[in-house]
N, C-alpha and C positions, 0 to 999 in steps of 0.2 A: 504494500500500500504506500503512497507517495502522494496521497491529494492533501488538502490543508486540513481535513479532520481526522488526520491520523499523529499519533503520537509515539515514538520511541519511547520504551518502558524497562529495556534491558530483556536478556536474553532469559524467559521462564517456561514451564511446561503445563498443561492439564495434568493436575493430579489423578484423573479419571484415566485419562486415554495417552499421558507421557508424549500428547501433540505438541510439539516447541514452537515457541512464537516471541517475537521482541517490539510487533508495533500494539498497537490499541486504538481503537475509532473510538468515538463521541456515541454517548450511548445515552438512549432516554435515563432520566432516574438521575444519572449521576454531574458530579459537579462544576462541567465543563473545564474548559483549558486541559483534557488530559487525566486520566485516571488518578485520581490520592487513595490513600488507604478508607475501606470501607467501600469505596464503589464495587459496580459488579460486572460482570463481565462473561458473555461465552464463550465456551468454545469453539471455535469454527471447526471442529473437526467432533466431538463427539454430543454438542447441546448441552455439557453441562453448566450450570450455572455457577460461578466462582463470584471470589471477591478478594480482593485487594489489602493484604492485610498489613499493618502499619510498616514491615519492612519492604512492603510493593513487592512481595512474594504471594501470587495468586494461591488460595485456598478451598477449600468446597463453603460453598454458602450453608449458612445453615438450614437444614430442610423444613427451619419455618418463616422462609423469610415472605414468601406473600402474605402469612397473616404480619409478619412483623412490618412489613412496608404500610398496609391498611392500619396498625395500630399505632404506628408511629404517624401519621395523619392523625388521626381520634386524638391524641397527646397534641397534638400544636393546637396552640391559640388558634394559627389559622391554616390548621390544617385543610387539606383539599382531597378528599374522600374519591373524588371523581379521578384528580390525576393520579392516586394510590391506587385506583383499579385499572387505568389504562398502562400504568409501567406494569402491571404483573399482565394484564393482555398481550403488552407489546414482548417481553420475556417468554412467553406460552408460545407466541407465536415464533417467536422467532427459534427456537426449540425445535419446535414442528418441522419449521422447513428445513433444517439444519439435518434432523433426522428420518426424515423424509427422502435427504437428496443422497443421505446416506454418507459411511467416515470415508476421507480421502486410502487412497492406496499405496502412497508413497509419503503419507505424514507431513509432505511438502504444497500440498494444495491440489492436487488430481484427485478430482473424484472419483472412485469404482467404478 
């Protein structure tokens, strides 16, 4: 990737599927300029959902982060309950398609 919403993060892997990756897009949910610790992130090779943890070593999310995205909306003053269920939409979906198109075959971006 080389367009302007991508960002150099250093060289990590899917803890899931040991897919290697060094760049990161801009992703709903999280806090632009670039991933920090806590954002989340997929894998383009197996759908899982990761997050960025304060050393920017990608982690498994935890498996209750769509209730914990909706609860952390309910907690803000001015939380927004509406964009708390479109980031876990836009996660679902993109999941789907991810696993759908099925995991590359050389680890390197070829798909099966």
């Amino acid at each position: 990737m080389s367009d302007t919403h991508s960002h150099l993060v250093g060289f990590d892997q899917c803890p899931t599927c040991a897919y290697q990756f060094e760049m990161a897009g801009e992703a709903p949910g999280n806090s632009g300029g670039g991933p920090g610790p806590g954002d989340y992130s997929l894998c383009l090779n197996c759908g899982e959902l990761l997050v960025y943890g304060e050393n920017m070593i990608t982690e498994l999310a935890p498996k209750t982060w769509a209730e914990d995205a909706v609860q952390e909306a309910k907690d803000e003053e001015d939380g927004d309950l509406v964009s708390a269920a479109q980031f876990v939409r836009q996660i679902r979906a993109g999941q789907r398609m991810i696993r759908e198109r099925g995991r590359f075959a050389d680890g390197r971006g070829t798909p099966t």
